[in-house]
C-alpha positions, 0 to 999 in steps of 0.5 A, spaced: 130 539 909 133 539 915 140 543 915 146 541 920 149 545 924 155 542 922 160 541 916 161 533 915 166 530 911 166 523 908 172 521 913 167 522 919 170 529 921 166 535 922 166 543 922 161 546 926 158 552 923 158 559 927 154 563 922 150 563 916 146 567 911 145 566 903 151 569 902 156 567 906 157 561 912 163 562 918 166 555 921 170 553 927 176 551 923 180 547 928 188 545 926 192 543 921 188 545 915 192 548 910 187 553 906 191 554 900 187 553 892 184 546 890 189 545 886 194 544 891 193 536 891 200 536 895 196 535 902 192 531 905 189 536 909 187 542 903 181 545 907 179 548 900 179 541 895 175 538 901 170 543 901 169 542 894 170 535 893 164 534 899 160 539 895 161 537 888 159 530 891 152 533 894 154 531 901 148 531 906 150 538 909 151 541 903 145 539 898 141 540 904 143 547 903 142 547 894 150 549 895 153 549 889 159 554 891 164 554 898 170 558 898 175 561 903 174 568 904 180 570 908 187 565 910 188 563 917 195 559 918 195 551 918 195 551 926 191 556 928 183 555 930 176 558 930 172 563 925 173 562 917 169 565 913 166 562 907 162 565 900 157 561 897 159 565 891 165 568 886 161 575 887 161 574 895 169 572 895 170 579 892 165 583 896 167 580 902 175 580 900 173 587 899 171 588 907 178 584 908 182 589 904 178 595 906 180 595 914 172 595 914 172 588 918 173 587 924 177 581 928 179 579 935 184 573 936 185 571 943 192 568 943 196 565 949 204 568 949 211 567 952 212 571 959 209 577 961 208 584 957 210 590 961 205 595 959 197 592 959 195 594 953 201 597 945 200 597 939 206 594 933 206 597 926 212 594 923 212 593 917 212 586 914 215 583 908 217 576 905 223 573 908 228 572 903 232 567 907 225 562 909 220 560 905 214 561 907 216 566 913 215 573 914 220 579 916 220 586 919 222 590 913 222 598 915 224 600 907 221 594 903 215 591 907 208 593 908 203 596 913 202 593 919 198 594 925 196 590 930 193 592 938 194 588 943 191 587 950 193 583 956 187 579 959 190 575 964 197 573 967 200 566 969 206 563 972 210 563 965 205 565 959 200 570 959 193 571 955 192 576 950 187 580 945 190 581 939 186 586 934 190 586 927 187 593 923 191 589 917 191 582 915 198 581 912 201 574 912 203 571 921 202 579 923 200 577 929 205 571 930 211 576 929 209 583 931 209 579 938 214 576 937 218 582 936 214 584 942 219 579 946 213 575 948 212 569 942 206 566 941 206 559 945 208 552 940 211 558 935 215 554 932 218 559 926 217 565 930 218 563 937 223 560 942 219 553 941 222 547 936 219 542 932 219 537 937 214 541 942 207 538 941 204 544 944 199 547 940 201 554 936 196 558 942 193 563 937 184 563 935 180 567 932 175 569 937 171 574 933 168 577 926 163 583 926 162 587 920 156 591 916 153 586 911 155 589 904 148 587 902 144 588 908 147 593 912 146 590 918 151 589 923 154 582 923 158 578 929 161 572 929 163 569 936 167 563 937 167 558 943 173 559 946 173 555 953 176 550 951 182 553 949 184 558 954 182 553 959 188 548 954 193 553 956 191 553 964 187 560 964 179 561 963 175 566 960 175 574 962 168 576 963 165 581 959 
């Protein structure tokens, strides 16, 4: 049986997969789905209660594949696109989870922000901790937050914005959103940590771009690319060359 190279849901929307072996498979997440558990039924766009539901249905994508089991390996925000990684099993959740915690996985995200930063290339290590006055939201703690490190490089420069890789070595919740905009250079149509109000329908100009990492069962090195021209080209700039 044919597998598709798509995830399809009921509602006719599709996930194209980037990546897939026996014990994980990457999507391209695109925006507005919320990766909080199943049992969250407060949203319409919960990624996790759809996947179950259309692989508990044995929809065509998933029975092609004898899934019985897909679940979110890692959080990416709401409005931020590109690489999610799914386990196909409890046992790979935690192995890959581990790979997460570990610093062992590498990611690069390709984020478009305000301005123009001074220096080509700086490292942020403000420690991050909830912030007690919104919810939801996080806050530089110096005393009480956690480590944070995330290395950032400038690709490109435009008239007001400019094009950013952001390489985060922990993964603690809006790192990236808000070590750049305590940077003094916010992610565009940042509506919580930036200049941009809830009005602006700019998207939030943030995608996960790439993933590498030895495989715990193989040992083989894996990376995961995800196409990214359409999105820098969304914000008037085009792709560096390699």
């Amino acid at each position: 049986m044919a597998k598709p190279n798509s995830i399809e849901l009921p509602t006719g929307e599709k996930f194209p997969i980037l990546y897939e072996d026996r014990a994980v498979m990457a999507i391209d997440k695109p925006r507005g789905w919320m990766l909080v558990p199943f049992s969250w039924q407060s949203t319409s766009r919960n990624l996790q209660a759809a996947l179950t539901s259309s692989v508990a249905a044995g929809d065509f994508w998933a029975r092609s594949r004898g899934l019985k089991y897909l679940r979110f390996v890692h959080r990416l925000d709401a409005e931020t696109t590109g690489i999610l990684l799914l386990a196909k099993s409890q046992g790979a959740v935690s192995t890959f989870g581990t790979l997460f915690e570990s610093r062992k996985m590498e990611k690069v995200y390709l984020t478009v922000v305000q301005g123009a930063p001074r220096e080509p290339e700086w490292t942020c290590e403000l420690k991050l901790a909830p912030d007690a006055n919104q919810r939801g939201a996080v806050t530089v703690d110096a005393r009480h937050g956690k480590d944070a490190e995330t290395h950032f490089r400038v690709l490109q420069k435009g008239d007001r914005t400019s094009l950013v890789e952001a390489r985060p070595f922990t993964g603690r919740t809006h790192q990236i959103r808000v070590h750049l905009a305590e940077s003094g250079h916010p992610v565009v149509g940042d509506d919580l940590y930036g200049a941009a109000s809830r009005n602006d329908r700019t998207n939030l100009g943030l995608r996960a771009a790439e993933l590498a990492y030895h495989d715990p069962f193989s040992g083989r090195r894996v990376e995961i690319r995800a196409p990214m021209q359409q999105f820098v080209r969304e914000y008037g700039f085009e792709l560096p060359k390699r």
